[in-house]
PLY file of the C-alpha trace (Angstrom):
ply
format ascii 1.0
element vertex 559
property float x
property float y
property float z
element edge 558
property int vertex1
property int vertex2
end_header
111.59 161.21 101.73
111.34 160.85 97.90
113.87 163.11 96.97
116.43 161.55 99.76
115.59 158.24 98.27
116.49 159.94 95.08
119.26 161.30 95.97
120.76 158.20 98.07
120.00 155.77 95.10
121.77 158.53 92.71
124.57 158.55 94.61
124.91 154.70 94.78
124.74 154.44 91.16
127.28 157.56 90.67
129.66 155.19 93.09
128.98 152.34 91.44
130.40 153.84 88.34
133.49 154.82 89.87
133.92 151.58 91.55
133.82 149.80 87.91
136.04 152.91 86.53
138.47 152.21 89.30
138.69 148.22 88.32
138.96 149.19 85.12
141.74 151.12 85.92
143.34 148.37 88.07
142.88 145.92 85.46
144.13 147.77 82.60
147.40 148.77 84.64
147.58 145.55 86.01
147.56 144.02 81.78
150.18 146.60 81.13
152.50 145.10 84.06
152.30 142.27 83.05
152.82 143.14 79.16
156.34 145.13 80.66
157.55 141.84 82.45
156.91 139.82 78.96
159.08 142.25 77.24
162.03 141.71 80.08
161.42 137.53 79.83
161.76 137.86 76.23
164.45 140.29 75.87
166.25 137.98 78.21
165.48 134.99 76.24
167.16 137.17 73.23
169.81 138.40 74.97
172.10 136.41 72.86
171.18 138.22 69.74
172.09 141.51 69.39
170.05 141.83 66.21
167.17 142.72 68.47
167.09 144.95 71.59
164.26 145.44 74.41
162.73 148.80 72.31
162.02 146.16 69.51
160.44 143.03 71.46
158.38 146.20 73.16
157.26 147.19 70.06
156.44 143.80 68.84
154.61 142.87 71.86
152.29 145.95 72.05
151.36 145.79 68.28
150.35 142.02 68.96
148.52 142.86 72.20
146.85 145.98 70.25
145.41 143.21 67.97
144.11 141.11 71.00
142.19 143.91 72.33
141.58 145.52 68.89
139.38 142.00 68.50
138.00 142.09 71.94
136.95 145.24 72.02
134.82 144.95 68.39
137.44 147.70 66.78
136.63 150.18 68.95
140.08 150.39 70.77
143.50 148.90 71.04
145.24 150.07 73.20
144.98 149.95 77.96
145.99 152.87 78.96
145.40 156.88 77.04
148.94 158.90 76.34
149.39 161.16 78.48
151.63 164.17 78.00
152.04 164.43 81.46
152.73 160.87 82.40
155.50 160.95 80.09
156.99 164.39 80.64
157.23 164.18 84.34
157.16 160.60 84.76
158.61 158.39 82.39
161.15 161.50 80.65
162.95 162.29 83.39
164.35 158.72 84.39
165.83 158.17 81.03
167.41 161.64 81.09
169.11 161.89 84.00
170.29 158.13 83.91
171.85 159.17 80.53
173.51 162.01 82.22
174.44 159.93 84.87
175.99 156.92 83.68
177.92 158.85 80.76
182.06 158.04 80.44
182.98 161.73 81.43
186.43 161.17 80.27
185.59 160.35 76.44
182.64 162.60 76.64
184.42 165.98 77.43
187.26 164.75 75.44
185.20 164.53 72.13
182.99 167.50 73.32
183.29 169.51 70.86
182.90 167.46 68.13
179.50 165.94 70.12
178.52 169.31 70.53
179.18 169.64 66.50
176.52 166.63 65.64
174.47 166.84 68.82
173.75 170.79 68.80
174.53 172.29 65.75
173.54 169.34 63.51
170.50 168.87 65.14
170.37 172.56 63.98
170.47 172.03 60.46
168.54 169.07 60.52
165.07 170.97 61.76
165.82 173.79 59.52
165.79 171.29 56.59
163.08 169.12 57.70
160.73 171.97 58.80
161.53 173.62 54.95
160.90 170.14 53.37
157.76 170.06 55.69
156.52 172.97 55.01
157.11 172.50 50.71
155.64 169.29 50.31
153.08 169.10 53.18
151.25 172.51 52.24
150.88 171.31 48.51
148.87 168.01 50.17
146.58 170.20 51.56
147.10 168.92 55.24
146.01 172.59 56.80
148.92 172.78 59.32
150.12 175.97 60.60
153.77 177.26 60.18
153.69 176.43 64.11
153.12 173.04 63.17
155.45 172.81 60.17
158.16 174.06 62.95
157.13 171.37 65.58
157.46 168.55 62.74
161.27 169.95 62.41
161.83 168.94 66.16
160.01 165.99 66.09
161.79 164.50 63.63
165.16 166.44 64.38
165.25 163.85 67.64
167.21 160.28 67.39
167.15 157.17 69.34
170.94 155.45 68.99
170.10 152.57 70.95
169.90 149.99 68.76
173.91 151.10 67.14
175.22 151.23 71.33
173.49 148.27 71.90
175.99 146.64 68.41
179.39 148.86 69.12
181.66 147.91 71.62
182.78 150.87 74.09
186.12 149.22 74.55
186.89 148.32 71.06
185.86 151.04 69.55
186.11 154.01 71.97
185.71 156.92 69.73
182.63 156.12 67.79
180.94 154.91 70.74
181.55 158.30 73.05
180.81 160.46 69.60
177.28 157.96 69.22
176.48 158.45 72.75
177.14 161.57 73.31
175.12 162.85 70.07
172.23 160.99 70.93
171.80 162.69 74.30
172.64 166.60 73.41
170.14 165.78 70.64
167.85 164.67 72.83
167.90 167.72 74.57
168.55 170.10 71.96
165.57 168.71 70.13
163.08 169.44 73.23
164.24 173.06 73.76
164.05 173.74 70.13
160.62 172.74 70.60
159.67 174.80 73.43
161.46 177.68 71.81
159.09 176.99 68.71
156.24 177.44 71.51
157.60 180.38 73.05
157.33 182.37 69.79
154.11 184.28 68.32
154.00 183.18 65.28
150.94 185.12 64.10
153.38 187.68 62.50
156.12 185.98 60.70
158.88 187.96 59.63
162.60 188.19 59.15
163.02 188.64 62.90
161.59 185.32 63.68
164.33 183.24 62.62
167.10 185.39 65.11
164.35 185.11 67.94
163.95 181.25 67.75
167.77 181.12 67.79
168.14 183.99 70.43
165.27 182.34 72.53
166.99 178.67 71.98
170.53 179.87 73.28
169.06 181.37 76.12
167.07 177.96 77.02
170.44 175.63 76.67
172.64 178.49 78.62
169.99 178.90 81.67
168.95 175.31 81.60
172.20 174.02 81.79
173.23 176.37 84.38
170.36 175.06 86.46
171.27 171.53 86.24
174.61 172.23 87.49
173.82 174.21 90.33
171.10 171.28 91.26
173.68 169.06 90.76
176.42 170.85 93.44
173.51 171.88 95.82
173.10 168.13 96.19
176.75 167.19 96.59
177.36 170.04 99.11
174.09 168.78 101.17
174.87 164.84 101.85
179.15 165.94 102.18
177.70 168.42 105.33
175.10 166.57 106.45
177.03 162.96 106.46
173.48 161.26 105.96
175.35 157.98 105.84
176.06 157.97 109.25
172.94 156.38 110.46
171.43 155.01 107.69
171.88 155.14 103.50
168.33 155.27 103.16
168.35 159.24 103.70
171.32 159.28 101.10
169.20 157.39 98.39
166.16 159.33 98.45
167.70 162.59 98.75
169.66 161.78 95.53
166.70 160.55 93.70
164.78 163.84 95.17
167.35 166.55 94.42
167.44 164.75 90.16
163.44 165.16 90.14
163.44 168.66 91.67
166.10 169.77 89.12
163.80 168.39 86.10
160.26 170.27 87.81
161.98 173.71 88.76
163.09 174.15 85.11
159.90 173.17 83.94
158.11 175.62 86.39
160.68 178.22 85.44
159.81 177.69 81.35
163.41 176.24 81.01
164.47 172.67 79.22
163.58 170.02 82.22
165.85 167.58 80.00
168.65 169.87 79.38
168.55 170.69 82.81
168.34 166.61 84.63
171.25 165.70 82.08
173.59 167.92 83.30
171.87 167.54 86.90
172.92 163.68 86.24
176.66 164.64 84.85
177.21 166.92 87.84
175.53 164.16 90.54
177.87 161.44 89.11
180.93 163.65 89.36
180.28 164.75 92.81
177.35 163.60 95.12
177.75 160.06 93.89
181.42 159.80 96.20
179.94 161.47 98.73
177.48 158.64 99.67
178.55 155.47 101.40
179.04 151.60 99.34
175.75 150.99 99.76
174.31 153.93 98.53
176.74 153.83 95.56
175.54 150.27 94.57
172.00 151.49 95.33
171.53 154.16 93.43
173.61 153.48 90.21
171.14 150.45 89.36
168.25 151.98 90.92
168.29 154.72 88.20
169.32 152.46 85.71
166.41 150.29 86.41
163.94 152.64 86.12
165.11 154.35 82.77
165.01 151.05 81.43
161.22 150.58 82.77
160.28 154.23 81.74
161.65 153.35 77.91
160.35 149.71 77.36
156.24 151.16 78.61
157.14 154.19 75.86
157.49 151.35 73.05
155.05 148.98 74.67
152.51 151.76 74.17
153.64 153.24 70.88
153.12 149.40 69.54
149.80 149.30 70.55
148.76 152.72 69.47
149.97 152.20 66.27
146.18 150.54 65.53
143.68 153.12 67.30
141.13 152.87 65.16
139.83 156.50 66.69
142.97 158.24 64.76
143.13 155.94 61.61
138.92 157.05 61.11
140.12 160.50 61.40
142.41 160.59 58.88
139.99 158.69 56.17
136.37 157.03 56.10
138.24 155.10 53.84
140.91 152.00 55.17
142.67 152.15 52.15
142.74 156.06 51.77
143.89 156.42 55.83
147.30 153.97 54.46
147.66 155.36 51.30
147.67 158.93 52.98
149.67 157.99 55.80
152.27 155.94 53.50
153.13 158.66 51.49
153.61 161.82 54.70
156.00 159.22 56.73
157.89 158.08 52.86
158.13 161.44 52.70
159.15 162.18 56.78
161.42 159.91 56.32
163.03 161.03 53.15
163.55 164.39 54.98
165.08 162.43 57.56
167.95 160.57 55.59
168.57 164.29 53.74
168.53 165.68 56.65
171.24 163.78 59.21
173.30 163.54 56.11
173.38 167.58 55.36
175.32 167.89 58.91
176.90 164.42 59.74
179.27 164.56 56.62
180.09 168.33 56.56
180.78 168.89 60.28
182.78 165.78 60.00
185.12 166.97 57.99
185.13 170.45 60.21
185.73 168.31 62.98
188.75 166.76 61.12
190.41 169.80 60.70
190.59 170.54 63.95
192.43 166.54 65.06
196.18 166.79 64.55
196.42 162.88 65.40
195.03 160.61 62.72
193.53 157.97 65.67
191.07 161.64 66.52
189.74 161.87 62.84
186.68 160.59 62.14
186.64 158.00 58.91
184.59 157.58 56.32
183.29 154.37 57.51
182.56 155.37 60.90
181.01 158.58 59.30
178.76 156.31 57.93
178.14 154.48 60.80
177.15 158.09 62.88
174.92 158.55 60.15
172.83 155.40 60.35
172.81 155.64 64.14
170.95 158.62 63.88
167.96 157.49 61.28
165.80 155.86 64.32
163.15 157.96 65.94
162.17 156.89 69.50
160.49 157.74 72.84
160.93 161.79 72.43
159.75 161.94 69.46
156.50 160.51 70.16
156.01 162.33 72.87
156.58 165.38 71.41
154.23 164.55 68.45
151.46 163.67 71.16
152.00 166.79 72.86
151.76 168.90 69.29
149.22 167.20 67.58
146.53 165.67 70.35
144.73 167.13 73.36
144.75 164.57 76.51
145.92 162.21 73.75
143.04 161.99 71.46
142.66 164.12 68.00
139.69 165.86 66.16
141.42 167.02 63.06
142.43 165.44 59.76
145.73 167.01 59.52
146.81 166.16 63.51
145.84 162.80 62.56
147.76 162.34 60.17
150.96 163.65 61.34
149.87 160.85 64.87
149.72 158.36 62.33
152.97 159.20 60.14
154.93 159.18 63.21
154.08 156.07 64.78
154.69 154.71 61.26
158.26 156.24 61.13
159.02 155.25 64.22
157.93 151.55 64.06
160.03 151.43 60.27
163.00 152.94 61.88
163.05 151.56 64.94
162.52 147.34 63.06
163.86 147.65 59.85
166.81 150.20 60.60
167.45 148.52 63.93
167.56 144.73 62.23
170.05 146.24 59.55
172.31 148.04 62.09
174.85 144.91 63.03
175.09 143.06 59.67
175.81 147.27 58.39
178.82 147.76 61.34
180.09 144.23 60.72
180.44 145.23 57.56
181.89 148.48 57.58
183.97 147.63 60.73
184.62 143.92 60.67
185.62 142.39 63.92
189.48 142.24 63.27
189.63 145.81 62.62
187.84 146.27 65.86
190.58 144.55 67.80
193.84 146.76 65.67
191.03 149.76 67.03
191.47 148.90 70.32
194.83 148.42 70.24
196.22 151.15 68.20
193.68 153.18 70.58
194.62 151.73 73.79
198.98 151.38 73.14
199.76 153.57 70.67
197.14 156.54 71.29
197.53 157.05 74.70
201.49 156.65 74.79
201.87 159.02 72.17
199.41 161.08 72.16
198.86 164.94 73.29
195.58 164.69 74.41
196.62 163.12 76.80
196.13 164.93 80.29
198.74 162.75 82.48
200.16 159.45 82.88
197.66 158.72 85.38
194.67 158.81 83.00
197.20 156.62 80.45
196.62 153.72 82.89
193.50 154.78 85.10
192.08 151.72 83.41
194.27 149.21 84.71
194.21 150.46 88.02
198.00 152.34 88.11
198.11 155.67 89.21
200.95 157.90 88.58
200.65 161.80 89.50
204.31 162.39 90.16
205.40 163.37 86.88
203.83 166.64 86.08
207.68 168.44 86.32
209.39 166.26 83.93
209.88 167.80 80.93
208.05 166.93 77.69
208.88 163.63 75.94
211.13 163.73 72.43
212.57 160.58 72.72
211.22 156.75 73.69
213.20 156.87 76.72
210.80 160.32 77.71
207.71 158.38 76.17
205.89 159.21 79.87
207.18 161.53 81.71
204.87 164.96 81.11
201.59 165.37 80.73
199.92 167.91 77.93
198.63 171.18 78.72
195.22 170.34 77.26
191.58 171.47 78.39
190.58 168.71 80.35
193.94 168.87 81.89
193.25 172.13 83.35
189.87 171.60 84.45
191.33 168.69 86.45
193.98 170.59 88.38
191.11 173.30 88.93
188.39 170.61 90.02
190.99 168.97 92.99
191.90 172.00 94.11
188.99 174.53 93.75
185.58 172.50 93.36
186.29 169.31 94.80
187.34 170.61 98.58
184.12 172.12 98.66
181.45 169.85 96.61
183.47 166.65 97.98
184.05 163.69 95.13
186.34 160.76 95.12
189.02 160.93 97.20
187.92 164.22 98.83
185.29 162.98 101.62
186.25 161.19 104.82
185.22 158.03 105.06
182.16 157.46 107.10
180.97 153.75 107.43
177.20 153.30 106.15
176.32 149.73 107.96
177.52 147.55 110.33
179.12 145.07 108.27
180.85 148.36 106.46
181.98 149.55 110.25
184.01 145.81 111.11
186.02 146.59 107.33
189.08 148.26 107.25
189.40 151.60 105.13
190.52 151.28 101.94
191.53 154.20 100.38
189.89 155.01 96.95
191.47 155.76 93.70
192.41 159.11 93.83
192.77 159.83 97.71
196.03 159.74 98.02
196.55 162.17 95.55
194.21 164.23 97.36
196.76 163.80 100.21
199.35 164.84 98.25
0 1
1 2
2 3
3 4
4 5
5 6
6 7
7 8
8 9
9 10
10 11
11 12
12 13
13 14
14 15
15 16
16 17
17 18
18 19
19 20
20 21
21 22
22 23
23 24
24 25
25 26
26 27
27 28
28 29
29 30
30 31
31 32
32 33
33 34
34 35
35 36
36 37
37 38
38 39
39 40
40 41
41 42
42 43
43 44
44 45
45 46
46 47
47 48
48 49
49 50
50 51
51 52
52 53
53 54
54 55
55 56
56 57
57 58
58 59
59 60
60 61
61 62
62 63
63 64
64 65
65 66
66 67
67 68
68 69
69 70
70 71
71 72
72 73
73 74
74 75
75 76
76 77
77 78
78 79
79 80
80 81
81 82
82 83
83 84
84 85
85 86
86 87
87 88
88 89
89 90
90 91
91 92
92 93
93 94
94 95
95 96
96 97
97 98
98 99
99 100
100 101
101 102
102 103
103 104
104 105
105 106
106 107
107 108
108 109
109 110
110 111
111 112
112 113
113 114
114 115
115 116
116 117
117 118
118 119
119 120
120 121
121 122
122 123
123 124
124 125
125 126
126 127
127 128
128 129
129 130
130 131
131 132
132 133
133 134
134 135
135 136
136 137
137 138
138 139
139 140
140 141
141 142
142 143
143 144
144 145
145 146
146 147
147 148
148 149
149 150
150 151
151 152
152 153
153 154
154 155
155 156
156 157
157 158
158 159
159 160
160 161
161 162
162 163
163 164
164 165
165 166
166 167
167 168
168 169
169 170
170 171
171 172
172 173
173 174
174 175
175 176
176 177
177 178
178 179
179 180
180 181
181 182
182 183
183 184
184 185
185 186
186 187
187 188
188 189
189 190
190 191
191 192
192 193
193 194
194 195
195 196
196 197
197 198
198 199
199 200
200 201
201 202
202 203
203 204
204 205
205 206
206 207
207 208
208 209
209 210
210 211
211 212
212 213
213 214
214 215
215 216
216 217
217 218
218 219
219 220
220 221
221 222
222 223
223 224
224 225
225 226
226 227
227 228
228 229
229 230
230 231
231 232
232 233
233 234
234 235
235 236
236 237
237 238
238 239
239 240
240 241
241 242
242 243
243 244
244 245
245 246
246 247
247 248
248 249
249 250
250 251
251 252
252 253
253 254
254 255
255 256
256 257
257 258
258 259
259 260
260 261
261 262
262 263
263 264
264 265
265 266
266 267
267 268
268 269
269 270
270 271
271 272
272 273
273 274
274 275
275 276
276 277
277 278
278 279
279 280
280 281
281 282
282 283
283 284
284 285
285 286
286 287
287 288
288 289
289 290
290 291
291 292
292 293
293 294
294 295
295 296
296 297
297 298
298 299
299 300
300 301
301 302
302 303
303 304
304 305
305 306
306 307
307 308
308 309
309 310
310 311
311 312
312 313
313 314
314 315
315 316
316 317
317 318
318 319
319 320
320 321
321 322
322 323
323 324
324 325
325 326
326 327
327 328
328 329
329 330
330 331
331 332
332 333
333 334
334 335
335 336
336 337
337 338
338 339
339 340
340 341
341 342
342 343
343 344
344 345
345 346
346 347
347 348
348 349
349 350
350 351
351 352
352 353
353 354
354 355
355 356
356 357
357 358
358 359
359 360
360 361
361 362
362 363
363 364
364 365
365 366
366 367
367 368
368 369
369 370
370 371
371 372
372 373
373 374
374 375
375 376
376 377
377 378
378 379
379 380
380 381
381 382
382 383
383 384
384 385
385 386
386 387
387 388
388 389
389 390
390 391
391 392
392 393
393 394
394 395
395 396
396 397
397 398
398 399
399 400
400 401
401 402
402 403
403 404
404 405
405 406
406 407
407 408
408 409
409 410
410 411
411 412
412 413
413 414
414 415
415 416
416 417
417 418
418 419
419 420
420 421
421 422
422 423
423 424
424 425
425 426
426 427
427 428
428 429
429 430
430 431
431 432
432 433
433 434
434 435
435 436
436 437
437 438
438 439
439 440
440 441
441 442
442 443
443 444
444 445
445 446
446 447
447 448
448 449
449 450
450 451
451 452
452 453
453 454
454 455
455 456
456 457
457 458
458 459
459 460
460 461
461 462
462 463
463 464
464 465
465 466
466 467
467 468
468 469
469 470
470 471
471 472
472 473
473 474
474 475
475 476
476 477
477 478
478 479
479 480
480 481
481 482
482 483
483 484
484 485
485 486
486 487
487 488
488 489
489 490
490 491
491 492
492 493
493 494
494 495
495 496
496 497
497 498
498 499
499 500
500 501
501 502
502 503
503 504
504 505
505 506
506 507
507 508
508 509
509 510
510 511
511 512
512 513
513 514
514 515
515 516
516 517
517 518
518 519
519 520
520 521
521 522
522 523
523 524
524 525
525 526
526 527
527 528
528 529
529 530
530 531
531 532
532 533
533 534
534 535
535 536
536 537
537 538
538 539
539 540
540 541
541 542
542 543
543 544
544 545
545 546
546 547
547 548
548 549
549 550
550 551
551 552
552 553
553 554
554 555
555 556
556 557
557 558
């Protein structure tokens, strides 16, 4: 009876403990909801002022509620909730991924793609190489004991950009160019920077020799090839399903969640298959938007463009809300130094000195492959200034959400740290990223009013939006010349080419895109469905009493 007494009062204590480890839990998630609807009250509030975006009031709000409970808690911790690799990689990643993928401006993306794929791919390229060589010069003479694995990792780390802030300041109608080349560079980056990291992983770096520089390049062409192949098949796999299956008959509910459900499976297969989850939900999102996205019913349209929206926007605000209040854990400042004033004087110098590598670094490709770029534009309207040169250049100096992540997942283990050196580099890049992200975000407007002042933004947009398309060749038809303004014009593919102002519209140039069009409507878009290509099927009552409509691009389907 003694031992069951035992035993029974054991057991009550053991579930006591989880009990108060479960409201613990409760009330430290509940804190951190109500920190996230803060943010959103007082990015509202600052709405009006573009000097300061939701990443920045995040940031500002978890470093003053890591304070609070930096006081409350006698020093001994200041932040709710512990990083979690995982909670970010399949959680809070994928989100802000996809919904980058998914809300991109096709058109100006694929028009400027190789000149994104310049900056976003082979920049971010040059940029590691630099920064891991810097790294690996300075870093080894302070005696941090890092390994050439880790010297590599800081390359990708810091090889990744957050443009927020700059979109957040340009103007995608009045200046088209620079915010498609912005845009588009930030998310290749993003994903280039991720499977240069897991190609950095992939390696065995106990022998290093000449060969190990043509396997990381080998092994990170193979990643962006097979990963992007995934995504697209995901993608059409998804569009094929709801255009046979006409969920939207009954309900849109089925059409929602199998969208949502096809994106995530995308992002986990290429992560069980070792491929790049992010390369592989961008393109996923791309292909979606294209395709499955006019296959669903109103409803589902309006559902699921700001349901993903939404929740990149809640994924990216808990990144900074965290990263503010983990910039003062006492647990990896003590690790660093016994000393206060040793752990900043250390951790001053390695992000000066990150961030030195940085500026080199975006410069050594931005500038060059600019004026590569330029070679290639026959129209002056394509070239890429100076100023705006400039401007791509700044854009890229903030480091965000994937880089900290991929410094947690280098550097901690189930986001805590033993050793000096892992500390540091924790440290140095929640430093970097709260410089960059306040003082390079504050400066970003007054810099673009400056070097593109608000009259020059309106004889942008309309030398880019009369003069451009009219004369241009880029141009694919006269249709895209006046998609915007809702006139559509297909007839005129037979007319011969314009050499007078009388011809000004009549045929269309033979360009890229312009081929990939006439294959997509009358190869992929029969079978995958899109817009104009899927009969209309009404998703609700109150859709059933309308009258069809058809959409943009139907009748051309027709025809």
């Amino acid at each position: 009876m003694g031992g069951i007494g035992f035993s029974s009062r054991s057991m009550l204590e053991m579930m006591n403990a989880v009990s108060t480890s479960g409201y613990a839990s409760v009330s430290s998630i509940t804190l951190f909801i109500t920190l996230l609807s803060a943010c959103i009250v007082f990015g509202h509030l600052l709405e009006e002022n573009r000097w300061i975006n939701e990443s920045i009031t995040a940031l500002v709000v978890g470093i003053g509620t890591g304070v609070v409970v930096l006081l409350i808690s006698g020093g001994r911790s200041s932040h709710l909730l512990v990083f979690s690799e995982d909670l970010f990689f399949i959680y809070l990643l994928p989100p802000i991924i996809f919904n980058a993928g998914f809300q991109v401006k096709k058109k100006h993306f694929f028009r400027n793609f190789s000149t994104i794929m310049l900056y976003g791919a082979v920049g971010t390229l040059i940029s590691f190489i630099l920064i891991s060589l810097g790294s690996i010069a300075i870093f080894r003479k302070m005696g941090l004991g890092l390994s050439i694995g880790d010297y590599l990792a800081i390359g990708t780390i810091f090889a990744a950009t957050d443009s927020v802030c700059t979109l957040q300041v340009l103007s995608q109608d009045e200046t088209p160019l620079l915010y498609s080349l912005v845009f588009g560079e930030s998310v290749v980056n993003d994903a280039t920077s991720v499977v240069l990291f897991n190609a950095v992983h992939n390696l065995d770096l106990s022998h290093v020799d000449t060969k190990i520089a043509f396997k990381l390049v080998g092994n990170f062409f193979y990643l962006f090839a097979t990963s992007t192949i995934l995504g697209v098949a995901a993608g059409l796999l998804s569009a094929y399903v709801i255009k046979k299956l006409v969920f939207g008959r009954h309900s849109t509910d089925p059409e929602v969640a199998i969208m949502m459900l096809m994106a995530y499976f995308s992002y986990l297969l290429a992560a069980l298959l070792n491929l790049s989850s992010i390369l592989t939900v961008f393109f996923c999102g791309i292909v979606m938007s294209h395709y499955t996205w006019h296959n669903v019913t109103e409803n589902s349209r309006i559902t699921t463009k700001h349901t993903f929206a939404t929740l990149s926007f809640l994924a990216e605000i808990s990144i900074f809300l965290y990263v503010g209040m983990d910039a003062l854990d006492i647990e990896k400042w003590s690790v660093v130094s016994d000393s206060l004033s040793k752990s900043l004087s250390t951790t001053a110098l390695t992000s000066a000195t990150l961030l030195g590598l940085v500026l080199v670094g975006r410069a050594a490709f931005v500038f060059p492959l600019s004026f590569l770029s330029n070679l290639t534009k026959k129209k002056q309207s394509e070239k890429v200034s100076l100023r705006q040169q400039v401007i791509i250049w700044w854009a890229g100096l903030r480091r965000g959400a994937v880089s900290m992540a991929l410094a947690y997942n280098q550097f901690t283990t189930g986001g805590h740290t033993q050793q000096e050196g892992s500390a540091i580099m924790i440290t140095s890049t929640i430093t970097v990223v709260l410089f960059s992200s306040v003082v390079f975000g504050l400066m970003t407007k007054p810099m673009i009013m400056f070097l593109i002042p608000p009259s020059k933004h309106l004889n942008r947009m309309i030398s880019t939006s009369f003069v451009v398309p009219l004369l241009g060749e880029g141009q694919d038809s006269v249709a895209e010349l006046f998609n915007d303004n809702g006139i559509v014009s297909e007839d005129v593919h037979s007319i011969i080419r314009p050499h007078s102002l009388r011809m000004l519209l009549t045929k269309p140039s033979k360009t890229v895109h312009y081929h990939w069009r006439k294959f997509d409507n009358s190869i992929m878009r029969p079978v995958f469905g899109g817009r104009g290509f899927v009969p209309y099927v009404p998703g609700s009552p109150a859709e059933q009493s309308l009258p069809h409509l058809p959409e943009e691009g139907e009748e051309e389907a027709q025809t």
